[in-house]
Structure formats: C-alpha cells, structure tokens
C-alpha positions as CSV (number, residue, x, y, z in Angstrom):
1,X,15.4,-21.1,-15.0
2,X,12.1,-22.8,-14.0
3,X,10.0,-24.7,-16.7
4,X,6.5,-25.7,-16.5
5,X,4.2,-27.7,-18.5
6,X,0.3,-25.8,-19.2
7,X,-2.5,-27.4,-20.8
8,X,-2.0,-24.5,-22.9
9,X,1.9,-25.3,-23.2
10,X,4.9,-24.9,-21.8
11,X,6.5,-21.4,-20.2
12,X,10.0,-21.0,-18.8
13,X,10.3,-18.5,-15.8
14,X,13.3,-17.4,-13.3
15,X,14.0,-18.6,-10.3
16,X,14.6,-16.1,-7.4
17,X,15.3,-16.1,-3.7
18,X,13.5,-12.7,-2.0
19,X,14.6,-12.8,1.4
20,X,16.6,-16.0,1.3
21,X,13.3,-17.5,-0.1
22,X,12.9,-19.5,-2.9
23,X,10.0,-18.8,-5.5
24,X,9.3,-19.3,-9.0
25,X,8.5,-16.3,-11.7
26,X,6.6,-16.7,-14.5
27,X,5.8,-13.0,-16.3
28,X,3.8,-11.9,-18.8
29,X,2.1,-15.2,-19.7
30,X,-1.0,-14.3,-22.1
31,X,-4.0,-15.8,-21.3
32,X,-6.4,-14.0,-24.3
33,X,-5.8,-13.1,-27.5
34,X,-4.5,-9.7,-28.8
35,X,-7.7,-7.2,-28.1
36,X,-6.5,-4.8,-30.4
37,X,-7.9,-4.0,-34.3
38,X,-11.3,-6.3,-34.8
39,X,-11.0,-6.9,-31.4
40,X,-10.8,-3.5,-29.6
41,X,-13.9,-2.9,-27.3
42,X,-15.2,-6.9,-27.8
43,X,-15.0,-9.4,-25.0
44,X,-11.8,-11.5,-24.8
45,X,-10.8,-14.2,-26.6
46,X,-9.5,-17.4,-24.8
47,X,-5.8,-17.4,-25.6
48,X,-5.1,-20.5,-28.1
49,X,-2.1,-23.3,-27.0
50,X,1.2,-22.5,-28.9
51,X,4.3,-25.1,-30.1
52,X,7.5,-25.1,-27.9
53,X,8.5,-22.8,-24.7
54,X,7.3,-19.9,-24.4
55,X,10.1,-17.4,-22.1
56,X,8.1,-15.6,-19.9
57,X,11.4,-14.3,-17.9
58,X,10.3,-10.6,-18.3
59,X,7.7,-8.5,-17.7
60,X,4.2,-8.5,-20.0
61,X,3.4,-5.5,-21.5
62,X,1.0,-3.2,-19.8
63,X,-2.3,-1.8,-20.9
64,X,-2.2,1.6,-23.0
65,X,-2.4,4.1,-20.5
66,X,-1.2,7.5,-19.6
67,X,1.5,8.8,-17.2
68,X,-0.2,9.0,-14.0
69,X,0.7,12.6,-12.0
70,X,-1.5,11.6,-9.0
71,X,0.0,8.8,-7.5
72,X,3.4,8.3,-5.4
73,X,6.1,8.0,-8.4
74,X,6.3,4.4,-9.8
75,X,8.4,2.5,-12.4
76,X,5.4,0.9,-13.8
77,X,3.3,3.7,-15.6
78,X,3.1,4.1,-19.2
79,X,6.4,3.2,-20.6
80,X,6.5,-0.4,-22.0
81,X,1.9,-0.4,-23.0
82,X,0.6,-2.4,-26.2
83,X,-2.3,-2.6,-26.9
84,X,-2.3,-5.9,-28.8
85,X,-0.3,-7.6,-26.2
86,X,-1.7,-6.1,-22.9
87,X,-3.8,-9.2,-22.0
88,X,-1.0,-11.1,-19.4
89,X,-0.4,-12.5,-15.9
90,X,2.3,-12.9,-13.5
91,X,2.6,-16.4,-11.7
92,X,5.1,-16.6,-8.2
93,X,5.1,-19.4,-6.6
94,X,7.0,-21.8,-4.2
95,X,7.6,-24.7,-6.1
96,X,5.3,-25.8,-9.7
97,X,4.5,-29.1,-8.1
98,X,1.3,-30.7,-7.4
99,X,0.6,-29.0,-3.6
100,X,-2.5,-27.8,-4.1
101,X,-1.4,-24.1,-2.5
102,X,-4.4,-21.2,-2.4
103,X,-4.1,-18.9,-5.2
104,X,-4.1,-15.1,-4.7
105,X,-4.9,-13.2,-7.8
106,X,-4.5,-9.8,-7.5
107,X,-6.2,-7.3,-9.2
108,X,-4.5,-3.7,-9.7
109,X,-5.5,0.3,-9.1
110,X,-5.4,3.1,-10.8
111,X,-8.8,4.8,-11.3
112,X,-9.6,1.7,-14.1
113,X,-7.0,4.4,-16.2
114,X,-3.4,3.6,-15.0
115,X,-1.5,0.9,-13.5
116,X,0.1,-2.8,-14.1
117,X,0.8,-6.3,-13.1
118,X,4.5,-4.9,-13.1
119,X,4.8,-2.5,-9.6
120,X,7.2,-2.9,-7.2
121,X,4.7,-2.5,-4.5
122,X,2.6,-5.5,-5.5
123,X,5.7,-7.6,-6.7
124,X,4.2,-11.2,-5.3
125,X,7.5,-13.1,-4.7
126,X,8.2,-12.4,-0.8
127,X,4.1,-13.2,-0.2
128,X,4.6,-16.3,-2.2
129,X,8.0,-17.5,-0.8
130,X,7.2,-16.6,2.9
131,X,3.4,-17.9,3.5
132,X,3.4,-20.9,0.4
133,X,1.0,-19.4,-1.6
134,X,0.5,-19.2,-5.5
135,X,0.1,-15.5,-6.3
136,X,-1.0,-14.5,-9.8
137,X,-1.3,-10.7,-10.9
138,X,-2.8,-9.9,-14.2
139,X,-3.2,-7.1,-16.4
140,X,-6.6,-5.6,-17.9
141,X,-7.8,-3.2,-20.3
142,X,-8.0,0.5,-19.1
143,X,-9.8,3.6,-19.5
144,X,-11.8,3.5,-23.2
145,X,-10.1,0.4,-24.1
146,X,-11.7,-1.1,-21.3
147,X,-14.6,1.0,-20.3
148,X,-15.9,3.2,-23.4
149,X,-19.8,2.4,-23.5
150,X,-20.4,2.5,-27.5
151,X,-23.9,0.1,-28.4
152,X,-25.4,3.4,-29.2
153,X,-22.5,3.7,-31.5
154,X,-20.9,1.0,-33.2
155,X,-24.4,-1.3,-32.6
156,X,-25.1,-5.0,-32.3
157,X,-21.9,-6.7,-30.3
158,X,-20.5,-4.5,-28.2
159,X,-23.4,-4.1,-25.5
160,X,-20.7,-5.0,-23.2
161,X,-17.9,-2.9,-24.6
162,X,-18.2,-0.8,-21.1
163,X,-17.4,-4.0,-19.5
164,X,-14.3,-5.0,-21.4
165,X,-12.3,-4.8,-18.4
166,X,-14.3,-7.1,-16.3
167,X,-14.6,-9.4,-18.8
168,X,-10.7,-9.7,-19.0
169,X,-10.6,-10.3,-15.5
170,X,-13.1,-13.2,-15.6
171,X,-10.8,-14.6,-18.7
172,X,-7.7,-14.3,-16.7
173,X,-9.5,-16.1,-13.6
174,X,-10.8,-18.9,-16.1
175,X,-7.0,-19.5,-17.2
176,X,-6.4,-19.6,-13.2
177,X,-8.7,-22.7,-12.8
178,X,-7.2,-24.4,-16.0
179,X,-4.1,-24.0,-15.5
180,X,-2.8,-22.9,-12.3
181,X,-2.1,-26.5,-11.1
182,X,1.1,-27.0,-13.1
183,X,2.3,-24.3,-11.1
184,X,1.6,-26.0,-7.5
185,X,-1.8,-24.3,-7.0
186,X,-5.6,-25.4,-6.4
187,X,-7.9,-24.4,-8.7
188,X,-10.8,-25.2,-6.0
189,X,-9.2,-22.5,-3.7
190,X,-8.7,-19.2,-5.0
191,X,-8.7,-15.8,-3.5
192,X,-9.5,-12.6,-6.0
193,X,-8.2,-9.7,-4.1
194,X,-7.2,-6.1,-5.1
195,X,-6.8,-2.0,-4.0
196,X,-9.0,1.2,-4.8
197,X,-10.5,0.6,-8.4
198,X,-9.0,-3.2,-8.1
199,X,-11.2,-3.8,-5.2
200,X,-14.1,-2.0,-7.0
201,X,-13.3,-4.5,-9.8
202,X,-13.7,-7.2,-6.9
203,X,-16.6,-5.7,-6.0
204,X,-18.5,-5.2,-8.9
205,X,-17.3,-9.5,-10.0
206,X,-19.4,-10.0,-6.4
207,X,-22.3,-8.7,-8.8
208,X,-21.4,-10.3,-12.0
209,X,-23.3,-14.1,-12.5
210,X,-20.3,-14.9,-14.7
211,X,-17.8,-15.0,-11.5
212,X,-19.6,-18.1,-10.1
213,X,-17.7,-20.5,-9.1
214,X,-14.1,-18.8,-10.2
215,X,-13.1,-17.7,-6.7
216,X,-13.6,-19.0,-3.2
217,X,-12.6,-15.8,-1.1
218,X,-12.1,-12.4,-1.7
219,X,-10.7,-9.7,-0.2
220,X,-11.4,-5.8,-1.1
221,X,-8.7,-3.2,0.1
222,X,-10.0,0.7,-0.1
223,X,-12.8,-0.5,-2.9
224,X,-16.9,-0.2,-3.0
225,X,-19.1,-2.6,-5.1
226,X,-21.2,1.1,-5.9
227,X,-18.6,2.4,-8.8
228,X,-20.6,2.3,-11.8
229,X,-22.9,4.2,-13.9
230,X,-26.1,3.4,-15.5
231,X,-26.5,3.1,-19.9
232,X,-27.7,6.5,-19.9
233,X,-24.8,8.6,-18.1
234,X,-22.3,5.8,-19.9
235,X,-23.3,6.6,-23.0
236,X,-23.2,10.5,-22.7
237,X,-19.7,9.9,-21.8
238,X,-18.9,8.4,-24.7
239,X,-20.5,10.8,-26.7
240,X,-18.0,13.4,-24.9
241,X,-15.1,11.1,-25.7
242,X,-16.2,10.9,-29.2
243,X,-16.0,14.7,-29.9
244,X,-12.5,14.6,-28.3
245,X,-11.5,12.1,-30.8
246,X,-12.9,14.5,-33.5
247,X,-15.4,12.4,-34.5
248,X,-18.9,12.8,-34.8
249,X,-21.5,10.0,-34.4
250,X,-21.6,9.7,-38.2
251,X,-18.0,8.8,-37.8
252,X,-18.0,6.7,-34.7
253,X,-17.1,3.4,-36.4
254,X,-13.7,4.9,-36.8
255,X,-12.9,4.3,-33.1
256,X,-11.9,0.7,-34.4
257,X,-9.1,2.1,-36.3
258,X,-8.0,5.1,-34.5
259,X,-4.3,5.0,-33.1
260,X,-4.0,3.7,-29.8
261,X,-2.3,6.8,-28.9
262,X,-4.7,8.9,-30.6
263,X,-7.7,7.5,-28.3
264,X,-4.7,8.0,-25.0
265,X,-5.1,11.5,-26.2
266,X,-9.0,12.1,-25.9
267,X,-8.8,10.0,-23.0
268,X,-6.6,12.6,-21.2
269,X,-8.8,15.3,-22.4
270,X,-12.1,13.6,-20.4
271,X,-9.9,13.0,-17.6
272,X,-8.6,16.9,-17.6
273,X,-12.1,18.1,-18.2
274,X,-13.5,15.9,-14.8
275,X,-10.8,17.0,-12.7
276,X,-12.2,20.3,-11.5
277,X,-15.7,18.8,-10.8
278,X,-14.1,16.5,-8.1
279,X,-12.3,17.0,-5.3
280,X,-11.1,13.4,-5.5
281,X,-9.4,11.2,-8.2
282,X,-11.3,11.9,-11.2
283,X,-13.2,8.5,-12.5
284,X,-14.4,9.3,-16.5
285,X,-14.4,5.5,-16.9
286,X,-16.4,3.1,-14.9
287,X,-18.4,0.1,-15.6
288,X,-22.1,-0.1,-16.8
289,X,-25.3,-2.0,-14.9
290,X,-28.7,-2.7,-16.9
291,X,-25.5,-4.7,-19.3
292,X,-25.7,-8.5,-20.1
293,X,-22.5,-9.1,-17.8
294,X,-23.6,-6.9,-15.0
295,X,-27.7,-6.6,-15.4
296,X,-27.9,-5.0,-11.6
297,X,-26.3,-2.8,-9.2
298,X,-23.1,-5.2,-7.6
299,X,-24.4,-4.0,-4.3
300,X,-27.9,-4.4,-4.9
301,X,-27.0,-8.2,-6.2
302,X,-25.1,-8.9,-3.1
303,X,-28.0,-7.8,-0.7
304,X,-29.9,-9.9,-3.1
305,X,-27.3,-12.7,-2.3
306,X,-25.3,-13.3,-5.2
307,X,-22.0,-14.5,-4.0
308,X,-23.1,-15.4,-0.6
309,X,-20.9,-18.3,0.1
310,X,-18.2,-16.4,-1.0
311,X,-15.8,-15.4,1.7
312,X,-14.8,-11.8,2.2
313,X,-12.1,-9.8,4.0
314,X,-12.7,-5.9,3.5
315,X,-11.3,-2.6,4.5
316,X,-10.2,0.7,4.0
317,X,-7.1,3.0,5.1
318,X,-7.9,6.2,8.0
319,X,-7.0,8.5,5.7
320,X,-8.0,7.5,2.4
321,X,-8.6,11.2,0.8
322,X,-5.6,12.5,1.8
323,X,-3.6,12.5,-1.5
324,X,-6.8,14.4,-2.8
325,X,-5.9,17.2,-0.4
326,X,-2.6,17.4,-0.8
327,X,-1.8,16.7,-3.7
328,X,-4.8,17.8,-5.9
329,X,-4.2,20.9,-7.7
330,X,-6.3,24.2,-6.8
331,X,-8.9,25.0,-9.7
332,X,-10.5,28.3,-10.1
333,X,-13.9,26.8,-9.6
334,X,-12.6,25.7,-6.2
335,X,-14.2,28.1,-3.1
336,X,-11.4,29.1,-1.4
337,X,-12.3,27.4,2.4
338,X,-12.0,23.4,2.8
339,X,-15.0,23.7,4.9
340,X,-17.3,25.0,2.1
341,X,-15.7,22.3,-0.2
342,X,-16.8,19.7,2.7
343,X,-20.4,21.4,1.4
344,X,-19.6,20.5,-2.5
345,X,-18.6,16.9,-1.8
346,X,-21.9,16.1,0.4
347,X,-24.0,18.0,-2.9
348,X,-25.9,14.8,-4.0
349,X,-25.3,13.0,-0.8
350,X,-28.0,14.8,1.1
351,X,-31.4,16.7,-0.1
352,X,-29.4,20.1,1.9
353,X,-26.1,20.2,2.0
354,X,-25.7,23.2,3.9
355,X,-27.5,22.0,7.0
356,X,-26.0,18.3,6.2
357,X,-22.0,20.3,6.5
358,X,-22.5,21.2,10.5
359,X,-23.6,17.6,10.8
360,X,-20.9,16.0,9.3
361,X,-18.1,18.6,11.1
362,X,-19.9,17.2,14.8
363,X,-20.3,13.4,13.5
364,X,-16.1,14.1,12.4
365,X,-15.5,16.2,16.4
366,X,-17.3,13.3,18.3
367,X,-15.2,10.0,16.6
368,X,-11.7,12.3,16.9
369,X,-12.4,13.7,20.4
370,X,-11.7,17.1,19.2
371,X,-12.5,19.8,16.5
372,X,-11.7,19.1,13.2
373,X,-9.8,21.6,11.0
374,X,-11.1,22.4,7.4
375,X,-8.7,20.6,5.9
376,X,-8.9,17.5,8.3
377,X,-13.2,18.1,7.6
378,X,-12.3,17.4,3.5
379,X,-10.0,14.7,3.9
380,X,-11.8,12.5,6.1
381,X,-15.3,13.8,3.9
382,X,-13.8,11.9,0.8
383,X,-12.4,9.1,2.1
384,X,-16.1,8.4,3.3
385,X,-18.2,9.2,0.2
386,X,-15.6,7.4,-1.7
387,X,-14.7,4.4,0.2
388,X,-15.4,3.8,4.0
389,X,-19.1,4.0,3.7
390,X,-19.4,2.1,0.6
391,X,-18.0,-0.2,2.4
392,X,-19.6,0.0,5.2
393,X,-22.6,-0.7,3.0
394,X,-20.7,-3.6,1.9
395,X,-20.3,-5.1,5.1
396,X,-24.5,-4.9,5.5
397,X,-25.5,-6.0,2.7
398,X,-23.4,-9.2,3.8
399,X,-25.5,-9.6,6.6
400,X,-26.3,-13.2,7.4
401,X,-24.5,-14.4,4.1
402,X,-22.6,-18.3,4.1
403,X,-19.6,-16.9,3.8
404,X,-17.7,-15.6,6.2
405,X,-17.1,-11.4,7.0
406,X,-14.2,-9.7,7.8
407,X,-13.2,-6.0,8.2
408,X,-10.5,-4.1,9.0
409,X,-9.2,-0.1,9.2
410,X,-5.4,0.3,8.4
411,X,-4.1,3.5,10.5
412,X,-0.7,3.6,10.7
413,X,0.8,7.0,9.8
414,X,3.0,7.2,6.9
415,X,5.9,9.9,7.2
416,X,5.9,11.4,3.6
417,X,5.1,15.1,3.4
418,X,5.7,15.7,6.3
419,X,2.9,13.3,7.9
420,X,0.2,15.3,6.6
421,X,-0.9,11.8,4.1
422,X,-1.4,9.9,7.5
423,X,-2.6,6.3,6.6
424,X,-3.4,7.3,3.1
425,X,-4.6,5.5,0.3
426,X,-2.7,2.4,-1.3
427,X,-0.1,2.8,2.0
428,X,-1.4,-0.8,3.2
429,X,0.0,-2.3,0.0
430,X,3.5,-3.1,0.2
431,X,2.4,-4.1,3.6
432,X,0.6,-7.1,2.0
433,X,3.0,-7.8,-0.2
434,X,6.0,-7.5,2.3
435,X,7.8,-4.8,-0.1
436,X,8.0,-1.7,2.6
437,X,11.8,-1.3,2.4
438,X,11.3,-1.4,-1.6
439,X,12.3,1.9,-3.6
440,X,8.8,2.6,-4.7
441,X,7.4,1.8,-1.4
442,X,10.2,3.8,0.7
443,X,7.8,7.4,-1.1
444,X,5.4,6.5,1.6
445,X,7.1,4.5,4.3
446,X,10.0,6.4,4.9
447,X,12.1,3.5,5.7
448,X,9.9,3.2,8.6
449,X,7.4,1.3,8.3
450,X,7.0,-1.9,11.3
451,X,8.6,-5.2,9.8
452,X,6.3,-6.8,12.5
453,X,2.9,-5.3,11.0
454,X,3.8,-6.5,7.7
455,X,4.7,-9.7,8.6
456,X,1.1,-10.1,10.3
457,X,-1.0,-8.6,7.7
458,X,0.6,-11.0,4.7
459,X,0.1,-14.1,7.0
460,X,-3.6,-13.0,7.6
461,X,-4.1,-12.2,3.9
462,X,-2.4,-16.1,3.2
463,X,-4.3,-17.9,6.0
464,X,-7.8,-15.9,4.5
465,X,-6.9,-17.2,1.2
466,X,-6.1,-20.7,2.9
467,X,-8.8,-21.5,5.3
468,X,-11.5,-18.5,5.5
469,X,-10.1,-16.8,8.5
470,X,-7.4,-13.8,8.6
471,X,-5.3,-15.5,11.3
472,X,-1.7,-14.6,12.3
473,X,0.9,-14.2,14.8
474,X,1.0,-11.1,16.2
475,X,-2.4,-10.4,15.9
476,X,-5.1,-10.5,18.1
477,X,-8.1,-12.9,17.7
478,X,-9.8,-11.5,14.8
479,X,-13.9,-11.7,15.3
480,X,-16.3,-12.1,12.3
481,X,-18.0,-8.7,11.4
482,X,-22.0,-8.7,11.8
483,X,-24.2,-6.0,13.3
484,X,-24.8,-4.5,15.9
485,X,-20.8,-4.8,17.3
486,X,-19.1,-4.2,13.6
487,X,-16.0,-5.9,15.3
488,X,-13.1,-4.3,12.9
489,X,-9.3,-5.3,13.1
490,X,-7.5,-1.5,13.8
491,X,-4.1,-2.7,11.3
492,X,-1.2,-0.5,13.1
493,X,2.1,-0.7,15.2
494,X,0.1,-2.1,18.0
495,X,-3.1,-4.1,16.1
496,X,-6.5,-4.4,17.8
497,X,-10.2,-4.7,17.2
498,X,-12.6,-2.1,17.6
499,X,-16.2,-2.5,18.3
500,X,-17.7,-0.2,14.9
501,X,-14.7,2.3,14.6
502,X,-16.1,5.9,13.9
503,X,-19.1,4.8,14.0
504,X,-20.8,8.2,14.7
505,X,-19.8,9.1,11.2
506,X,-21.4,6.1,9.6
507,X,-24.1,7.0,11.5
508,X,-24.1,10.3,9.8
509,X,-24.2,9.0,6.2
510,X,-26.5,6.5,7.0
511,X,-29.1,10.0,7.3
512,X,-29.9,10.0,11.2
513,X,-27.7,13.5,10.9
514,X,-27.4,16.2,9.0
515,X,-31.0,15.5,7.2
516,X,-32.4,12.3,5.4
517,X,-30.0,11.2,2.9
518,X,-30.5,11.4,-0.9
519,X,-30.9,7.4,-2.1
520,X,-28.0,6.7,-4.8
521,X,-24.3,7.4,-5.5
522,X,-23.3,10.9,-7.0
523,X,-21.8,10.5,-10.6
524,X,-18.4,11.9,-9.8
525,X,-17.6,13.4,-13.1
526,X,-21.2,15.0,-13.5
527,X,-21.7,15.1,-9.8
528,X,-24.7,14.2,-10.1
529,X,-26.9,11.3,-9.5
530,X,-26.8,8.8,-12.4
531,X,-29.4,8.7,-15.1
C-alpha cells in the first residue's frame, strides 16, 4: 500500500511494478463535489478536505454514459457510472516524494458521450514508471450532463451549463496544481494532453481565459480547437433533447430531477437520430462559444494569441475515418456509391460540392501516387473535415506564437479487419501509453505492434512534457513546425520527418481547388453551418 498526505487529506493507493517498474496508484480520488441533484448542469464545486484516509485502491466511478457500439470493445464503458460520484482522478507516479517530476494529465475520448479514466489503453503506470513522470487521468461529465445548453430553459445560472464538462476539467487541473506535489510532481510543469474529443477538450481549454496559467504544454492527438456550436444551434438541440425527455418547455425545470438513466435514454435517442446525417461519429453534444467560459471561437482566440506561450505537440492518425467506413452502419438515406457520399461530406465545406468532389479525388491521386478507390476517397474525406485540417488550422493559427510547435502524422498500419482500419483513429494510444500487448489494445495491434515505436513515442511525449521538445532515442531530430516547410514527424516502424505531408490535400481545403471554400465548420448533426 502507498500513503500520501494532500492538503486536502490523506489517500492510500497500491503499489505496482508494470514491467519490473515501480509506480504508485492512487484511483478515483474526487477532486469536486457530487454534481448530481442541485448540482446537475452547474459548474463544479471544489471538493472539501475530509478526516482520516481515504482508500483510493480501485477504480472511480465513471460518468453516466451509454454502451458505446462504435469503438474497438473495451472494459471501461458504461458498467460501474454514477452520477453523483463521477467527478475523480487517477494519480501514477514513481515515487510521492518531493521531485518535482512533469505532470501529464490526460484527458479522455469518446465523442464528449462515452469513455473513462479507467481504460486499459490509457492505463498510466508503464508511462509513469519508465520515463519518471507523474500522470494523472480524470474523469468529466458527458453528453447532457456535461454539455446540454439549457439558459433558455432553466434561466439565470446555468449560462454555462453547455460547458459543464470543461469546467470539470479546469477543476480537476486546479486540484493538479494544489496538490500534485505530495505525490512527487511540479505543479509549475504540467502537460494537458488527450485523443479525438479529449484533444478537442484540449483544444477548446487553448480558447478558455480560465486555463491560464494551469498548464505549461499541451499536446493534442486526432483533436481540432473548431468542435463547438454557437447559442443558437445549442439551444435548438436542447429543445430536441427536451421533447425526448417528454417534456415540454413548460416542464423543463424537471430536467433537475429526472433519473439519470431516464436523461441516458433521450440522450441515445439524439444520438440515434444524428447518426444517418453523418458519415462520421455522430457529435449531438459539443460545447457553446458567445458563453462566459468560452466567449470566442478556441481557434479564433488562439490566432488572436491566447495561449501563446503555451507549448504544443499536435497530430493526427493517416487514417483517421476509417472506423467510419467500416464500421458505420448503412442507412437508407445513404446513396449507394462512396464517391457520391465523398459529395455529402464536402456539402457545407464548399459553395459547390459537385465540382469541389473531382477536386478532392485529384488532390487524394496526387499525395498517394495513384487513383483512389471510392471507399479510400470517403475515408481519407473524413478524416480531413474532421481532424487533419482542423489541425492543420491549428498549426497556423500558431504561427509565430512563444511557445514552441510540434506536429506529427502516425501511419503505421494496424492489422484488425483485415488491414482495411490502416492507422485508424485512437491506434496511436496504447502506443503512448506503452500498453500494445494489452488485451484491449491487442483489437487493433494484433500482437504486432513495434515495441521500438512505442518506446520512442512515450519518451517524446515525457521529454515534451519535461523540457518543450519531443526528444527520443530512436527518433530522428524532430524540427519545430512553422510555414512554409510544415516539418511533421511521420510516427511508424521506421520514423521520419516530412516536409508538409499531403500537402496537396490541404491545399485543397484551404480553397485553391475544387472552388473557394465556404468560411465556417458544418454542424455535424444538422450539417449545416452553425447559427
């Protein structure tokens, strides 16, 4: 057993040994107070100090969610939620003396509806044990509990209701900086890092004026700092979600008092009602700008530079829309070709989507050196409307900030189905974490997956969150990312850098093919742009 003494008071913890390794395990360790009844939709509440020792030898409970069909099967989904209790972090580290280590705190994915602090994949002993770093994982409230915009319905004091989640993110990293040094770790020098709607959550805390001064470094894995929506297409959504509830607006107070479960139901409902509209992961729930937590656009703030001296390591997997294309069920909306769906994902993106399709089918041909099938024309269409150009963005909008700019493209291959996933979305995580021979990793990596590459990319990932530069053995020299040679790191068997990887189709998007580009992100449940 490990014991160690908070300001808030005292937790006991395991002790393990991954890989021979020694490291200290602290679960479930609240750091707000219960969220749920008076409290549900309403910003966090600091957690208050207790009496004795609290055990926090097993796992926190996770954030009311449902079962998630989309995703490679996991232990962690929707099995041990509460509502009341949900608001919890993981600690691993080496040794809870007075170091000083950097602090990783990771933020999980799941669309903001699914996920936990509990996954195998993203279990943060090994990355503590092997490169002497404190990492924290915390949990955050999902889906309506998190994200349900309801001023317009429930009035004065919850203007930031569609913000929930975020705010419970910048609670959790204020009980980082208070407390993290009783368990070895600097509060000066922590990294927030995170995958898919994690790194959006990283993304959009860029934007947020609150997250000044709570992290040095971040690092953004498959994420945009564009997922939101405005008031206006927020609050239609939670109209919707009303009238699932069986509520009218007359009745909307009752959303206090409903059964968690009851509000997982209606939630489902939304979710099953976006799904044909969108060829990728449907996303009824994301945060709200023109808020007092998040009064702009994250991007737009960036570009305005908030969060310049902030360091930042970004990137996105080659093959990022693949579990949309293979996995995805057909709809009867759906036309029948992937090459005319190509046209329905680029609706929005461009003022004409049918001359903007040909373009994107000759931008795809000129960075693979061949023809593209339909259904390669799909995949690699949304994994760049929903994360490689956003990033890309990203990595502009950074121009010339203090902090330094890093990117990278992940591309090795994972075998499952077949090896029609390719380096697919989330595959780069047990990489990270150095957990690719784990069960819940082995869905994607086959058993496979290069020991060597996973070693390399958790030692860049520590010596980011230690110094400001991805370095590591078994890499090569990894250059800053600035215009106009958009030096990226190519993560595979055999690493190297790459001056502006397929950069004709960023080109493309950018609007010098296909037609000038429509200004603005595409709701992707209306699919339309946002009101």
């Amino acid at each position: 057993m490990s014991l160690v003494a908070t300001p808030l008071g005292s937790v006991r913890g395991r002790f393990e040994a991954p890989d021979g390794l020694p490291v200290h395990c602290f679960r479930g360790i609240p750091y707000a107070e219960s969220p749920a009844g008076e409290g549900r939709f309403l910003p966090p509440v600091p957690v208050r100090s207790w009496e004795g020792v609290r055990d926090c030898t097993a796992p926190g409970a996770m954030a009311p969610q449902n079962p998630d069909d989309f995703t490679p099967p996991s232990a962690g989904f929707a099995d041990l939620w509460d509502e009341a209790r949900c608001l919890n972090l993981n600690v691993w580290t080496p040794a809870p003396d007075g170091a000083g280590r950097p602090v990783m705190v990771w933020i999980h994915g799941g669309a903001y509806l699914s996920g936990s602090n509990n996954g195998s994949m993203h279990d943060g002993g090994p990355l503590a044990a092997a490169t002497d770093v404190v990492v924290v994982a915390l949990n955050y409230r999902l889906g309506a509990f998190g994200f349900l915009h309801v001023p317009e319905l429930l009035g004065p004091g919850y203007e930031d209701s569609s913000n929930a989640g975020l705010l419970d993110q910048l609670e959790a990293l204020r009980w980082v900086v208070a407390n993290i040094a009783a368990f070895g770790g600097n509060p000066a020098n922590i990294t927030v890092f995170g995958e898919s709607a994690g790194a959006a959550a990283v993304g959009t805390l860029l934007g947020m004026p609150a997250s000044d001064g709570l992290f040095r470094r971040a690092i953004m894995q498959s994420g945009t700092a564009e997922r939101f929506r405005t008031a206006t297409g927020s609050a239609q959504v939670a109209r919707d979600f009303l009238r699932l509830c069986g509520l009218d607006e007359a009745r909307a107070a009752e959303l206090l008092t409903l059964p968690a479960a009851q509000l997982l139901e209606a939630q489902k409902a939304l979710t099953d009602a976006a799904a044909p509209h969108s060829f990728g992961v449907p996303l009824p729930f994301q945060p709200t700008v023109g808020t007092p937590s998040l009064p702009e656009p994250p991007l737009d703030a960036v570009l305005h530079g908030r969060s310049s001296a902030v360091d930042l390591l970004v990137g996105t997997n080659l093959n990022e829309g693949s579990f949309a294309v293979e996995m995805r069920p057909d709809f009867p909306s759906d036309p029948p070709l992937f090459e005319d769906r190509v046209e329905l994902v680029v609706t929005g993106h461009f003022p004409d989507p049918a001359r903007a399709r040909p373009g994107f089918a000759a931008a795809l041909a000129d960075s693979l050196g061949r023809d593209p099938d339909g259904r390669e024309q799909l995949e690699a269409c949304l994994a760049d409307v929903q994360y490689r150009q956003p990033t890309n963005r990203l990595l502009d909008a950074r121009e010339g900030s203090a902090g330094a700019t890093f990117s990278y493209l992940f591309t090795w291959p994972s075998p499952a189905l077949g090896g029609r996933l390719g380096a697919c979305h989330a595959l780069e995580i047990p990489f990270v974490f150095r957990q690719t021979g784990n069960r819940e990793a082995r869905f994607l990596t086959g058993g496979t997956a290069p020991t060597g590459l996973s070693r390399a990319m958790s030692t860049a990932w520590a010596a980011f969150a230690r110094a400001g530069a991805p370095d590591a053995e078994g890499l090569p020299e990894w250059p800053k990312y600035s215009s106009p040679d958009r030096h990226t790191m190519i993560l595979d068997e055999r690493p190297g850098v790459e001056a502006d990887p397929r950069g004709s189709l960023r080109e493309f998007w950018l609007g010098s093919a296909g037609g000038e580009r429509v200004q603005g992100v595409p709701d992707p449940v209306q699919g339309r742009i946002p009101q």
